[in-house]
C-alpha positions in Angstrom: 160.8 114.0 87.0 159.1 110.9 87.6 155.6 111.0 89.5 157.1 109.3 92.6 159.9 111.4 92.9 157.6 114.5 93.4 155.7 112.5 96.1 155.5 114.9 99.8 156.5 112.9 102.7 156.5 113.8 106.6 159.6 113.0 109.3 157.7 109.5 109.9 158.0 108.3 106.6 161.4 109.7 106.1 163.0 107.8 108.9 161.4 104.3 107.9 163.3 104.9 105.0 166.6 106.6 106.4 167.0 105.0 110.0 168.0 107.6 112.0 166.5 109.8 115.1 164.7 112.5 114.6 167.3 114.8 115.7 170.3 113.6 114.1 167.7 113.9 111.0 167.1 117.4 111.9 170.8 117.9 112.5 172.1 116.8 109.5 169.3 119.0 107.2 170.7 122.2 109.5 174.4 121.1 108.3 173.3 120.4 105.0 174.1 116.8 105.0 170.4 115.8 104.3 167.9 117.6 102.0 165.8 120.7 103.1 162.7 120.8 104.4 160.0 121.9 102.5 157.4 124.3 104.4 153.6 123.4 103.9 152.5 125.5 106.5 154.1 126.8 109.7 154.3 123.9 111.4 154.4 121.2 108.6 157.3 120.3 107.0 157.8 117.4 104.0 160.8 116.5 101.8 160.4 115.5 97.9 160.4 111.8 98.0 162.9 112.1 95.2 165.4 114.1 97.4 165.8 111.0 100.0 165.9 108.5 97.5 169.0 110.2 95.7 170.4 110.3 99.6 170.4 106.7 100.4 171.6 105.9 96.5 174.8 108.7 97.5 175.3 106.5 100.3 175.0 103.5 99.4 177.3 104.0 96.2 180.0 105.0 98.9 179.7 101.9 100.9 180.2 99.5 97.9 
């Protein structure tokens, strides 16, 4: 797996790169449509940089 994809990020960055609010984001990762959290802590969650990256490529391969 490459470096980048391994990269932690927060809610914040995650929704610059997946426009959507916070709690359709939170929503969708309850549903299953978007990847899991990942726990740091009790109160800090990240996702795998990877993870969105292969979300928006999904989607965007079923626009085109």
């Amino acid at each position: 797996m490459p470096e980048t994809e391994r990269k932690f990020i927060r809610l914040p960055q995650v929704l610059e790169i997946f426009p959507v609010s916070k709690s359709t984001w939170w929503a969708g990762c309850k549903s299953g449509e978007y990847p899991k959290p990942i726990h740091l802590s009790t109160r800090t969650s990240a996702w795998l940089l990877g993870d969105i990256q292969k979300l928006v490529d999904k989607l965007a391969g079923k626009v085109e």
